[in-house]
Structure formats: structure tokens, C-alpha cells
C-alpha positions as CSV (number, residue, x, y, z in Angstrom):
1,X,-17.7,17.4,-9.4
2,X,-20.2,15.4,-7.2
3,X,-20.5,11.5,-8.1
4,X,-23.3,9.7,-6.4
5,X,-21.6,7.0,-4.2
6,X,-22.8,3.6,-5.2
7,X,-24.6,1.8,-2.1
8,X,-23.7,-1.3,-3.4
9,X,-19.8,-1.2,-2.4
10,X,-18.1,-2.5,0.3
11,X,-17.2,1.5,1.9
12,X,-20.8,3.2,1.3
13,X,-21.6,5.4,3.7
14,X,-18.0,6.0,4.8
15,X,-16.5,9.6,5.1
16,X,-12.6,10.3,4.9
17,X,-10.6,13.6,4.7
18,X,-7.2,13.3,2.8
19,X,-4.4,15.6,3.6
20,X,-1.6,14.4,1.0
21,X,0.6,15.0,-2.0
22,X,2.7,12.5,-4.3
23,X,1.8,8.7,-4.6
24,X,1.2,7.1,-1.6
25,X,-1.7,8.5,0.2
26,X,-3.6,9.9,-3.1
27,X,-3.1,6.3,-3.7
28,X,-4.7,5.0,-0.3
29,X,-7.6,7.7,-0.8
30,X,-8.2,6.6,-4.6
31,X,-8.5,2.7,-3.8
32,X,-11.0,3.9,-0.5
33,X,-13.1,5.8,-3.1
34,X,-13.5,2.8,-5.3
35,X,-14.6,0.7,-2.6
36,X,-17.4,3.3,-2.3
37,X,-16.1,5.5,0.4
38,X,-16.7,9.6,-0.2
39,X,-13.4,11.1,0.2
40,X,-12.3,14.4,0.2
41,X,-9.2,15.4,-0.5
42,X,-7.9,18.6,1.4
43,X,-5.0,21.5,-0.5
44,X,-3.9,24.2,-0.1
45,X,-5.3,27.2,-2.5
46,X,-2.8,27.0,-5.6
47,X,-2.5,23.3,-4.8
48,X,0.0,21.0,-3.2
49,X,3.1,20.1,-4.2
50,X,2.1,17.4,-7.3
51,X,-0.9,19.3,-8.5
52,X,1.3,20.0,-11.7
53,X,3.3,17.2,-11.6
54,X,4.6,15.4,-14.7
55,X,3.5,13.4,-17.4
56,X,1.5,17.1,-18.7
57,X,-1.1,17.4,-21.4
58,X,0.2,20.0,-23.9
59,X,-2.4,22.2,-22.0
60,X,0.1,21.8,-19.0
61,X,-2.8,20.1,-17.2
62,X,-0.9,17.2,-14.5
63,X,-1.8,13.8,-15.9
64,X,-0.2,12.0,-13.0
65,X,-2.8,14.2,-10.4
66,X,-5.9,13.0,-12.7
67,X,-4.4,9.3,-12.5
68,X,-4.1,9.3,-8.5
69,X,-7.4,11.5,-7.8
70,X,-10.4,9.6,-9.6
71,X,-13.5,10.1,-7.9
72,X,-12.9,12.0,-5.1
73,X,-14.0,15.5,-4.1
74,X,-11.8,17.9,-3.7
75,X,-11.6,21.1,-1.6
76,X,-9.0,24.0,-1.7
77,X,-8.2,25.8,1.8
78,X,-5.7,28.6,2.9
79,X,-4.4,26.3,5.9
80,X,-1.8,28.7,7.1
81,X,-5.3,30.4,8.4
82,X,-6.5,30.0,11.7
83,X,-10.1,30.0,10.0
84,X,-9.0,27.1,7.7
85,X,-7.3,25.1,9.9
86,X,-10.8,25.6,11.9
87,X,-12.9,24.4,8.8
88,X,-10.6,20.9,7.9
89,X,-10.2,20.0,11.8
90,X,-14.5,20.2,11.9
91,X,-14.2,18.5,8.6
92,X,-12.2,15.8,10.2
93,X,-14.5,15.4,13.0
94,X,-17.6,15.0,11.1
95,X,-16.2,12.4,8.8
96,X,-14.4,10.4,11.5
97,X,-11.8,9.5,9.0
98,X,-8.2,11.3,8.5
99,X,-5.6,10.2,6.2
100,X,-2.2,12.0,5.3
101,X,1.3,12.2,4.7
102,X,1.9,15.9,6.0
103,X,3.3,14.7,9.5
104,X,4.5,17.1,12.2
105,X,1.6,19.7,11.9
106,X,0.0,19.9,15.2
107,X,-2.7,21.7,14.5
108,X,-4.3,17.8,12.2
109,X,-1.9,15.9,14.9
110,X,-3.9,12.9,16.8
111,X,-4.2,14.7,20.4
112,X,-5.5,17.8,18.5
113,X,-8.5,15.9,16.8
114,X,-9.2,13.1,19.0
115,X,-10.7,15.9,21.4
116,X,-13.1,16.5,19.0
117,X,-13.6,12.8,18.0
118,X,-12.5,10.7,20.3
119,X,-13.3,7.7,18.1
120,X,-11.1,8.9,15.4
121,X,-9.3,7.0,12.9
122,X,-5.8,8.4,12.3
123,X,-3.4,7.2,9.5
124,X,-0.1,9.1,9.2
125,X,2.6,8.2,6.7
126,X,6.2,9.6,7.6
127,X,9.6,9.1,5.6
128,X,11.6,7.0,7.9
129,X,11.0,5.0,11.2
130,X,12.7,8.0,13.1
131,X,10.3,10.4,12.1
132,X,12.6,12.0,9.7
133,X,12.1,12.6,5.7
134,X,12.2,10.4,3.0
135,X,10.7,9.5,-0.1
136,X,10.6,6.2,-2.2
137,X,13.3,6.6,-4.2
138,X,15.3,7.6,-1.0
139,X,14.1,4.8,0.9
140,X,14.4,2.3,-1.6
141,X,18.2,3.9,-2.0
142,X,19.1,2.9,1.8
143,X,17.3,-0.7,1.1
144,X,20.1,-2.8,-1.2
145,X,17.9,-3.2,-4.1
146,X,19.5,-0.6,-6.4
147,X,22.4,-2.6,-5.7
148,X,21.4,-5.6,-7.4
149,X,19.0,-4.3,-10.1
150,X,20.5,-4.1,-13.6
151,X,23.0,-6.1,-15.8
152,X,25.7,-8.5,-13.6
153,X,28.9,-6.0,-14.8
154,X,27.6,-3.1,-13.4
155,X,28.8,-1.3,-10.2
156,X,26.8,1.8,-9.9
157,X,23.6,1.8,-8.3
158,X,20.3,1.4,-10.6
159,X,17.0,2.9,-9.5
160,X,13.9,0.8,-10.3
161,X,11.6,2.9,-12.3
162,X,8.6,1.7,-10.4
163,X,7.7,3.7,-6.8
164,X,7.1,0.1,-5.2
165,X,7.0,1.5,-1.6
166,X,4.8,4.3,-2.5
167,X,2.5,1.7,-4.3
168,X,2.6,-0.5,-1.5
169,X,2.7,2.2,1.1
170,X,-0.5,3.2,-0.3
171,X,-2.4,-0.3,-0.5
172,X,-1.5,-0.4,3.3
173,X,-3.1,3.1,4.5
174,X,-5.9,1.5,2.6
175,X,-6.0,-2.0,4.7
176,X,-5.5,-0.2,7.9
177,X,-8.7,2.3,7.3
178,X,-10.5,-1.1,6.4
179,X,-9.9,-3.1,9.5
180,X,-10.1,-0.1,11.6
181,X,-13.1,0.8,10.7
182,X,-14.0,-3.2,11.4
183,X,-12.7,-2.4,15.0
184,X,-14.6,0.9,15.4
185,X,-17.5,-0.8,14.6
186,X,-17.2,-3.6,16.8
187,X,-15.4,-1.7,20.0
188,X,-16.7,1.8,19.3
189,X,-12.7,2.8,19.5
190,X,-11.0,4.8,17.1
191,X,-7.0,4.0,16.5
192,X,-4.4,6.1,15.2
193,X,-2.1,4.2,12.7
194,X,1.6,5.6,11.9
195,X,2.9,4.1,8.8
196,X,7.0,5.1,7.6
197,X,7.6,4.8,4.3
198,X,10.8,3.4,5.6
199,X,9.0,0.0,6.8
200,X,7.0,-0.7,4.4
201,X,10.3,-1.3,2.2
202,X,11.7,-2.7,4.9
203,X,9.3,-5.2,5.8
204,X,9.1,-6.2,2.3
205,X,12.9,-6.4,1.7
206,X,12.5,-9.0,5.3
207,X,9.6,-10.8,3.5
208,X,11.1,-11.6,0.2
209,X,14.0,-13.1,2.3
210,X,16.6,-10.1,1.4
211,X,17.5,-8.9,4.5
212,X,17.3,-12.5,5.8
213,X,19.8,-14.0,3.8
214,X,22.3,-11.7,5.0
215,X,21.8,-12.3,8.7
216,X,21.4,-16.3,8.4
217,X,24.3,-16.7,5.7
218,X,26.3,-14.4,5.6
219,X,25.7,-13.6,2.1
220,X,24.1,-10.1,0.2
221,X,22.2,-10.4,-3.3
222,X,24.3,-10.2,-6.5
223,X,23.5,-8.5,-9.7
224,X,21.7,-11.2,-12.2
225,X,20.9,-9.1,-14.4
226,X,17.3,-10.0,-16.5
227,X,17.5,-13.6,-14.5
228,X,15.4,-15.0,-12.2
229,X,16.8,-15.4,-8.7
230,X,16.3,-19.8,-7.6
231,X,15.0,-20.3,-10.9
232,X,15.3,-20.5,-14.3
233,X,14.2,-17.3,-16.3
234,X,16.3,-15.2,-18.5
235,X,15.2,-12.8,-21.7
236,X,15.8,-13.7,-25.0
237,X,15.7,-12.1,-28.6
238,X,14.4,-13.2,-31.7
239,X,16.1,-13.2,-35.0
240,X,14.1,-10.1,-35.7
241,X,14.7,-8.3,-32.5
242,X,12.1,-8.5,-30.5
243,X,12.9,-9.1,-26.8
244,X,11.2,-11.7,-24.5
245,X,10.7,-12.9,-21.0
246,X,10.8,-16.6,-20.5
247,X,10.5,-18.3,-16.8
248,X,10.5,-21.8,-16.5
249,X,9.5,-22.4,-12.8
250,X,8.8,-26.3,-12.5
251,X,9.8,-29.6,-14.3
252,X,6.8,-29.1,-17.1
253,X,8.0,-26.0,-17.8
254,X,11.6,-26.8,-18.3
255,X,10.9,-29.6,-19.9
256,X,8.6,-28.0,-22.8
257,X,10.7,-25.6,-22.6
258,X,14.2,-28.0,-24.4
259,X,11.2,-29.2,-26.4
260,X,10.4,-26.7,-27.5
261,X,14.0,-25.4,-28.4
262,X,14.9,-28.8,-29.7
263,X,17.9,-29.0,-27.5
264,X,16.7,-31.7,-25.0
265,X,19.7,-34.4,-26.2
266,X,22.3,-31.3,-25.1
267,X,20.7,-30.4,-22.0
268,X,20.8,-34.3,-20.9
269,X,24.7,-33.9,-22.0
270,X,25.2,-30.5,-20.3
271,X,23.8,-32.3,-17.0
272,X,25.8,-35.3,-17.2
273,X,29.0,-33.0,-18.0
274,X,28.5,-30.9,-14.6
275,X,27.3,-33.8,-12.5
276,X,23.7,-31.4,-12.3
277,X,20.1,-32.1,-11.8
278,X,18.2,-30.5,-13.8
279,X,15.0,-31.6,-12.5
280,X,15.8,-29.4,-9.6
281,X,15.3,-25.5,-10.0
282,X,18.0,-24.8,-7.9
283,X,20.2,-26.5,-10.6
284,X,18.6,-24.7,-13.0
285,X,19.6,-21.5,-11.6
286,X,23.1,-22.1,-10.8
287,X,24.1,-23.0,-14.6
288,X,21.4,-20.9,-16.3
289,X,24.6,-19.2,-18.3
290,X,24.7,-22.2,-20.1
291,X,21.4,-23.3,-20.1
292,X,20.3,-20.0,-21.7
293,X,23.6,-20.2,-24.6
294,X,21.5,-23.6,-25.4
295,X,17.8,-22.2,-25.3
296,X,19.1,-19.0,-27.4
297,X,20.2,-20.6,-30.7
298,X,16.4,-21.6,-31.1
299,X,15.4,-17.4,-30.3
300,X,17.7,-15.9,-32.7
301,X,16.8,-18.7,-35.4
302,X,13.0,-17.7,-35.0
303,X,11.3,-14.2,-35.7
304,X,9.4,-12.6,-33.2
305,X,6.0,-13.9,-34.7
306,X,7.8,-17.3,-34.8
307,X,8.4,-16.9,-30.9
308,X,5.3,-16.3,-29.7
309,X,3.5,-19.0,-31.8
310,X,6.1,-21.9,-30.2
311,X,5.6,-20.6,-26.6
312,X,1.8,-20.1,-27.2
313,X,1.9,-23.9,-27.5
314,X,3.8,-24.9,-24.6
315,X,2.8,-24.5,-20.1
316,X,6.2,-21.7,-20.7
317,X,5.4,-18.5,-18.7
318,X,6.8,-15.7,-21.5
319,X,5.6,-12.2,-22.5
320,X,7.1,-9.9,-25.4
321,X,8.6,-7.1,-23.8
322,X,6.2,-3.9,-24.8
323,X,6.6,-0.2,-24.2
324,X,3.6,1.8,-22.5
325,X,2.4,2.9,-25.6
326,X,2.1,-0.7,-27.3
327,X,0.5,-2.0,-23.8
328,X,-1.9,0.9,-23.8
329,X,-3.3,-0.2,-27.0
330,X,-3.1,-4.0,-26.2
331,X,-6.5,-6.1,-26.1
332,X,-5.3,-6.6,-22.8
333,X,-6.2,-2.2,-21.7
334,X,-8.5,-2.3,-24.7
335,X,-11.0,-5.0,-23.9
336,X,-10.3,-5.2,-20.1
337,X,-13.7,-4.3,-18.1
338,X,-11.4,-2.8,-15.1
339,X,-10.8,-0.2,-17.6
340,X,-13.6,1.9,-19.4
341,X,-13.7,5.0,-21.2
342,X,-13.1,8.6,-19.1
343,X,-14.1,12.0,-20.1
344,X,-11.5,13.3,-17.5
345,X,-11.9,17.6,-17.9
346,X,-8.9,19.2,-18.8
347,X,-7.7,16.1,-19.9
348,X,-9.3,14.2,-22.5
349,X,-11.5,11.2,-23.2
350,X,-9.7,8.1,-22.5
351,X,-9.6,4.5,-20.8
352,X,-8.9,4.7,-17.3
353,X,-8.3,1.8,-15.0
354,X,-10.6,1.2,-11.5
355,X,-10.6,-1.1,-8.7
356,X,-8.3,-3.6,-9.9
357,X,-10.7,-6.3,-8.0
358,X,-14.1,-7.4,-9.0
359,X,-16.3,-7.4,-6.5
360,X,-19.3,-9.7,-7.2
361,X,-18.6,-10.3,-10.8
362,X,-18.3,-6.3,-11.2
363,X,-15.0,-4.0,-11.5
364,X,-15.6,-0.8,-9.6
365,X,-15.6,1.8,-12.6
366,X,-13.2,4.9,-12.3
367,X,-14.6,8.1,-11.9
368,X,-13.6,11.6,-13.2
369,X,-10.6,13.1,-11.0
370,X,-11.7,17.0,-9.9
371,X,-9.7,20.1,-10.8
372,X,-8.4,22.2,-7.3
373,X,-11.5,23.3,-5.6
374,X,-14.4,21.7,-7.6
375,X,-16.2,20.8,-4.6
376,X,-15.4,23.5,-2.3
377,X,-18.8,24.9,-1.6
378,X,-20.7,21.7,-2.2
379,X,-18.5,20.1,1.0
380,X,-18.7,22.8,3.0
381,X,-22.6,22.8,2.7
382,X,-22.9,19.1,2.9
383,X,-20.4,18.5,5.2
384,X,-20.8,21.8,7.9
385,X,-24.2,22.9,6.9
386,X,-22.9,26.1,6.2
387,X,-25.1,28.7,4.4
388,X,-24.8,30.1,0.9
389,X,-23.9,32.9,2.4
390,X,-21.8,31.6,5.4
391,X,-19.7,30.1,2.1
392,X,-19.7,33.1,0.0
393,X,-18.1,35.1,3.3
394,X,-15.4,32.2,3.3
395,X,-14.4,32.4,-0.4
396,X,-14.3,36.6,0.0
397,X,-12.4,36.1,2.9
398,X,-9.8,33.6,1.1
399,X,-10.2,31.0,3.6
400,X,-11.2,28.8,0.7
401,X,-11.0,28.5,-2.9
């Protein structure tokens, strides 16, 4: 399943072999594509490990590999072999480019490949810092934040549903290929890049202040349930039921906000009672349990259609809390030019998001994701020169698939 690369994007001309499974590095691989590189992702025959993983079709075919493989190629490989190993490390070298998450295998290890390219560009993702295993949702376990996700009177930890590491794990590997390449060009020098898991989340969690706030204060993060931590946001209902996000982040938002709500006279009262300043956000914050008993008289006395219609007129940031399936037929999928329509084989037809930046005025399109093996011969003849026959000996052999 060949695409021709588009000259036009920021990658053409760029080769990279993928070694992967899961979210992370498919992820890294997927974004490279769409910035025009030609990437080749590298299994095992049968497939690696989320080749058949969850959400199905009712054919059984893996919706999540389609989502987290558009528009590469893809090659299967008995890599146990000697002979295969001997194909993807000459693979590697011709494309100057390798990308994985399978650490620990010498025979793709840096010292291994940078004899046969010395300029090489090397990204490895591990688990943890030490080298050892981990995956988001035990990473983001040993991090505090399902410790202070879900509602205030909860004790047990709540997993976010979101793999935000592996997401931003991901957009990382795909920075570091970026400037590296920028280096290699300017210093003819290749670099090999390790990446844990582990520090991505824990950068992050030092970022947002997290981790700080506990060595400077003293203090840990407490559950707040749907609010806003500094600020004022909190979810409300309407009479009707339908659930909304409301965040009031400076003074013109508040303020439309008790216009709004018709409960500016109490909110002057409800300062003046607790000695607070509302005009601060801070403020805001630290009473929002009785700011939001105020606001939500105005919520439950209004229907959902009601609701939207007052906050459409105000600077308010809201949205209506939607479930996939209302957001996948939302004007906002539906006449969005990062997504266009996908005949994705084995799949279906359907509207399938690209780069989610427009380059020029243009969002990359996506391209069709390849079933296990689609390209094998094509690569090997493109990519080694190998003959037909050189290729037919390999797939009799069972070196490839």
C-alpha cells in the first residue's frame, strides 16, 4: 500500500524505520509521516503485540492499529532470524533513521548500527529512567495524579482515561527526529536519543508546578473534583440534564458570568460577608463552593438549549459535555478540513483526522493505514534493491511475510 510522498511537506525525502507496538512510538512514526517522511514500520510475522488491539470491527479487524498507522508502509519480518535481523539492520542503515520502543535488543542497539551508519539517528523509548518497564498507566500510577483525579470524597486512586504520556511521549520522539535531523544536516553527526516514558510524565508533572509545590511548600494537590485548580471553573447541570463545563478565568469572564446568572447583588454580598476579592482569581478559587451554589440556581432553572443560548452570548469559556459518539458527528469532526473521508481496508469508509497543524493554509490529509506485510516486497525492492527473485527466496524461506 504505496502512497506517493508529497514533495511539498516539511519531511520529504526523509526515510525512518519503526520498531514499535502500543501508542507512543506508532504515534511519533504517524506524525513523521504526515510531515511527509516515508516511514516504515517494522513486525514481526503474525504482528506485534497491538496489531489486534481493541476497539475491533465486528470483522475483528484492530481499529486502534488503523488509527496509530496512517500512511506508513509496513513490513513483516521473522526477527528471531539471523537473516531478518540482517534485512532491518541494512534497512536501518539505508534510511538513516531508527525509531522504537523495543529496548534491550542488541542486535537494533546504537553500537550495533552506528558501525554501519555512523551518522545514525537513534530514538529509544524505555519505561522508566532506570531502564526498567513501564507503561502509561504505570507511570502515570507512580506520578500523584490518580491521587487527585475524581470527585473531592474519594480515597481510591482514579486512572485518567486518556494515555497522556504516551501522547506526549510520542510528540517528543517526533521533535527529537526533527531537530536531529537539523543537526545532521548542519554537523554531518548522527545522535542517539533515549527517551523514558518515566520522564516525560515526570517533566510534565515538574512543569505544571505539581511536583514543585511539594518541595517549595510543603503541600501535595487535593482532590477538586470537576473544579479548576487557581481559578474559577466548576460543571453545572441544566434543568433538563444536560451537563456543562464553565471556566471563568479573568474579571470579564466572571463578571458576565453573575450577569449572566443574575446573581451579581449576592456575589457583591457573598464578598463583603467573607472579607474576599473577587476580582482576584485566587479568591475565586478558594470560595468557588459557594460561588458555584449561587451560579447553579440559574443552571437548574434553564434547559440545556436555554444554557447554551445565555453562554453563547457572554466572553464565558463553556462546552456541553458530549460522548464520542455525539462529538464524532459534531460539525466540529464533520466540517473540520483536518479530517476527510478514509476508505481504510478492512475497516470501512470513514473521517479520519491528519496532521492536526496546517502547514501553509493546508492540513496534511491522513492516509490509509496498511494491513501486516502490505509492503513487504515493495520495501525490500526499493529499499535493498533486492530482485524478484532474491524476494521470492525470502518469503519461501519465512524470513519475511
Amino acid at each position: 500500500m504505496t502512497h506517493a510522498p508529497d514533495p511539498t511537506r516539511p519531511l520529504a525525502g526523509v526515510r525512518i524505520v519503526e520498531i514499535s507496538s502500543f501508542v507512543a512510538v506508532p504515534l511519533a512514526g504517524m506524525t513523521l509521516t504526515q510531515l511527509g517522511a516515508e516511514v516504515i514500520r517494522v513486525d514481526p510475522i503474525g504482528g506485534a503485540a497491538d496489531y489486534r488491539r481493541w476497539p475491533l470491527t465486528e470483522g475483528g479487524e484492530s481499529i486502534y492499529w488503523a488509527g496509530l498507522n496512517k500512511g506508513k508502509r509496513s513490513l513483516a519480518v521473522d526477527m528471531r532470524s539471523e537473516h531478518g535481523q540482517d534485512l532491518v539492520r541494512q534497512l536501518i542503515a539505508g534510511s538513516g533513521v531508527f525509531i522504537t520502543n523495543v529496548a534491550g535488543r542488541q542486535w537494533h542497539s546504537y553500537e550495533e548500527l552506528t558501525r554501519v551508519r555512523p551518522d545514525l539517528i537513534h530514538v529509544e523509548v524505555s519505561g522508566r529512567a532506570d531502564g526498567g518497564t513501564g507503561v502509561d498507566y504505570t507511570v502515570n500510577a507512580a506520578m500523584g495524579f490518580p491521587l487527585v483525579t475524581g470527585p473531592a470524597e474519594l480515597t481510591a486512586p482514579v486512572n485518567h482515561v486518556l494515555p497522556a504520556w504516551d501522547v506526549t511521549c510520542g510528540i517528543y520522539v517526533a521533535l527529537s527526529v526533527a531537530t536531529a535531523l537539523r543537526h545532521r544536516d548542519a554537523t554531518g553527526q548522527g545522535q542517539r536519543i533515549s527517551i523514558p516514558l518515566e520522564n516525560v510524565a515526570l517533566a510534565t508533572a515538574g512543569n505544571l508546578g505539581l511536583l514543585t509545590e511539594a518541595m517549595v511548600n510543603g503541600t501535595s494537590r487535593q482532590r477538586i473534583g470537576n473544579a479548576v485548580y487557581g481559578t474559577y471553573g466548576q460543571d453545572f447541570t441544566s434543568s433538563d440534564g444536560v451537563a456543562f463545563m464553565v471556566v471563568a478565568l479573568t474579571g470579564r469572564h466572571f463578571r458576565d458570568l453573575t450577569e449572566l446568572t443574575k446573581t451579581m447583588e449576592s456575589v457583591a454580598a457573598l464578598a463583603q460577608s467573607l472579607g474576599a476579592d473577587f476580582s482576584d482569581e485566587g479568591e475565586r478559587y478558594r470560595h468557588r463552593g459557594a460561588l458555584g451554589a449561587l451560579f447553579a440556581e440559574w443552571f437548574t432553572a434553564h434547559t440545556g438549549e436555554e444554557v447554551t443560548a445565555g453562554l453563547s452570548a457572554t466572553s464565558v469559556l463553556w462546552e456541553r459535555y458530549r460522548t464520542f459518539a455525539e462529538t464524532a458527528t459534531d460539525d466540529r469532526v464533520t466540517a473540520n478540513p483536518m479530517f476527510t473521508e478514509l476508505e481504510q481496508p478492512r475497516v470501512g469508509r470513514y473521517l479520519a483526522p491528519g496532521l492536526p497543524v496546517s502547514i501553509d493554509g493546508t492540513y496534511p490529509a491522513a492516509q490509509p493505514a496498511p494491513a501486516l506485510g502490505d509492503d513487504t516486497a515493495a520495501v525490500l525492492g526499493d529499499w535493498l534493491s533486492l530482485s524478484a527473485g532474491d524476494v521470492e527466496g525470502l518469503f519461501r524461506s519465512g524470513t519475511v511475510a
